[in-house]
N, C-alpha and C positions, 0 to 999 in steps of 0.2 A: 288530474284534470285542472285546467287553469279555468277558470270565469272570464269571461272580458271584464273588470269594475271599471268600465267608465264613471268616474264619478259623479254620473246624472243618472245611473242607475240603482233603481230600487226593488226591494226584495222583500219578502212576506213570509212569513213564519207557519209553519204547513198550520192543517188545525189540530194533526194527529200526537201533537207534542206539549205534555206540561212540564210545567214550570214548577219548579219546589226550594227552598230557600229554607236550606238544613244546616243549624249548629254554621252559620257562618259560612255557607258555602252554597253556590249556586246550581242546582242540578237540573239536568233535561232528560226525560225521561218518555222515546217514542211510549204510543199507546195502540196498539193496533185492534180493533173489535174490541173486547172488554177488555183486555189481555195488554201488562205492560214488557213491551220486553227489556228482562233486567240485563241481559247480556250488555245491551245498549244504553245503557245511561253515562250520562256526557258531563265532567263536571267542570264548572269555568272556572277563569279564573277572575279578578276585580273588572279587570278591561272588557275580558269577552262575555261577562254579564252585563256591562254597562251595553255593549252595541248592539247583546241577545235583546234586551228589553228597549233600546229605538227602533226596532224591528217594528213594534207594534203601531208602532204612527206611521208607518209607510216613508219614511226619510228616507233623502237621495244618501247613496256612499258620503260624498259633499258634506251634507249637513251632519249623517253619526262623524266623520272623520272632525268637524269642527267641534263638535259634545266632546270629543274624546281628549283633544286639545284642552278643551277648557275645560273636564274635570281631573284630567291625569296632567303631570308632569313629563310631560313628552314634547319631543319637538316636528312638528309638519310631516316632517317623511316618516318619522318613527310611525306617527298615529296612522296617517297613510299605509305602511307596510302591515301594521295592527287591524285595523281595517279588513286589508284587501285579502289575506293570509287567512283569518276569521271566516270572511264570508268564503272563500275556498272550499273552508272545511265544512262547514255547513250544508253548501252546493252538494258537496261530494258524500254527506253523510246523510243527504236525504231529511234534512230539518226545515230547509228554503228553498222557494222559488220564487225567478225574477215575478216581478210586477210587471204586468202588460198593462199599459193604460189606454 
């Protein structure tokens, strides 16, 4: 399943999902009722932790894809494809949903 990333679109991070930042690595781990489930834990990688955590300010595609610019060594389409690819799998994994404003 594709998303449309217009890049004026933004996207929220469910509230059913923590965050853990183990030995150097960035983990997501759904949490359903008290219960985590471990079948599903997500682990990122430098990039897709850096766009996981602008999630939490509500930023358009636009603004993570320019963060990503300027803290990675990538070039416009790279970050873009980085980006758009990301939020995909998120969509699809049930970690985000768009923003309605």
């Amino acid at each position: 399943m594709k998303v449309d990333n217009d890049l004026n679109s933004k996207f929220q991070k469910k509230e059913n999902i923590v965050t853990r930042h183990i030995a150097g690595e960035t983990l997501l781990v759904p949490i359903y009722g008290e219960l985590a489930n471990m079948e599903r834990i997500f682990t990122l990688d430098p990039v897709a932790a850096f766009i996981w955590e602008q999630l939490d300010d509500k930023k358009s595609l636009k603004d993570i894809r320019d963060g990503v610019l300027d803290a990675f060594d990538v070039n416009k389409e790279q970050a873009e494809t980085d980006v758009a690819e990301f939020i995909d799998e998120l969509v699809e994994a049930g970690l985000i949903d768009t923003l309605i404003e």
